[in-house]
Every structure is written in C-alpha cells, then in structure tokens.
C-alpha positions, -999 to +999 in steps of 0.1 A: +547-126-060+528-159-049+556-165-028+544-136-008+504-140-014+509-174+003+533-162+033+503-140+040+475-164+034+494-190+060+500-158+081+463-154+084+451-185+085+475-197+114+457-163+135+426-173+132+432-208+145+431-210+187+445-243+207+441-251+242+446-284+266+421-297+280+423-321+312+410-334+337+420-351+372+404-386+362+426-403+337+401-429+331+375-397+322+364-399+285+371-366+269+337-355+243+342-321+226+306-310+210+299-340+208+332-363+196+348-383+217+386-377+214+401-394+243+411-399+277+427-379+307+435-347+280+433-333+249+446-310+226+423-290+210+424-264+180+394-249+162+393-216+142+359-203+155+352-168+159+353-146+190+327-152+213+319-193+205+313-218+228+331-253+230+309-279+247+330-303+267+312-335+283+332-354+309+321-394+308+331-424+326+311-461+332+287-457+364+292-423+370+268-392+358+283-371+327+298-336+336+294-307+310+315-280+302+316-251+280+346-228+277+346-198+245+367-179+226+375-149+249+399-158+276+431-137+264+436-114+240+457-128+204+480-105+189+485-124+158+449-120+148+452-081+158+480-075+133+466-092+106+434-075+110+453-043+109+461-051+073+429-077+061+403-066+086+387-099+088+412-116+115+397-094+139+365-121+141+398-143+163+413-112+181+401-132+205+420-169+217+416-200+245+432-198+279+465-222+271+449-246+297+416-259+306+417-282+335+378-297+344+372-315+376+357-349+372+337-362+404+317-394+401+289-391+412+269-424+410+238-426+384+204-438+399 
C-alpha cells in the first residue's frame, strides 16, 4: 500500500512540474531568471508554478543595455497534469506547461 501511495504522489508531483530551454543568440549573454543569474548562452529551466504565471527573464552583458523577458505557463496543453486531475483535482492548477523552447534575441545596444 505505500508502495502505491508513493507511485501516485511522484506521479503527481512530476505533472505539476514544467521545463523549458531557454537561449539566446549571444553566448556571451548572461542568462537571469526572476532575478538569479544561472548562466550563459542557455538554460534549462523547471519550476512547478501554476497555470497562468509569469517567468521574468533578463538578458545581460558588459556595455550593452539589459533585455527583459517574460514567458508563462500557458503555451501547450499537459496531459500529465490533466489525468492526474481527473483523479486528485488539484493537478489541474498545471494543466497548463512551457513551450519546449524559448529562444530570446539579444541585441546590444550601447548604454549612455
């Protein structure tokens, strides 16, 4: 029996999580997601935030102004989260998932 109330617990916990790439063209681009750097060039990012939020994603490099962008959670439709919330109800706050892929363009354009 726990065998099986953990299967489903890791069942709906992996539904409500969402992961998407993020890149840019600029290599050299630092990568800040609300407001934590985590890199260069790309990222792979995963949250478990409901249908609906926002992702803030600020593009940064030396000399050049910062670029923002925001990206939320209702780009494609998850059937994970679906068929768990046929059964628990709450999954259906992630029916909801990230586009596999978001690529930002980085221009540099000079700071005064």
């Amino acid at each position: 029996m726990k065998q099986v109330l953990f299967l489903i617990a890791t069942l709906v916990l992996a539904s409500c999580s969402s992961t998407t790439l993020i890149t840019t063209n600029d290599k050299d681009a630092k990568i800040y997601v609300d407001g934590q750097y985590v890199g260069k060039g790309q990222y792979t990012h995963t949250d478990s935030k409901m249908v609906g939020s926002t992702t803030m994603v600020m593009l940064k490099k030396e000399g050049c102004e910062d670029m923002p962008y925001t990206f939320a959670r209702n780009e494609e439709f998850d059937a994970g989260a679906c068929a768990g919330g046929v059964f628990l109800l709450v999954p259906f706050l992630w029916i909801q998932k990230y586009r596999a892929v978001h690529n930002f363009e980085f221009e540099c354009t000079k700071r005064h």
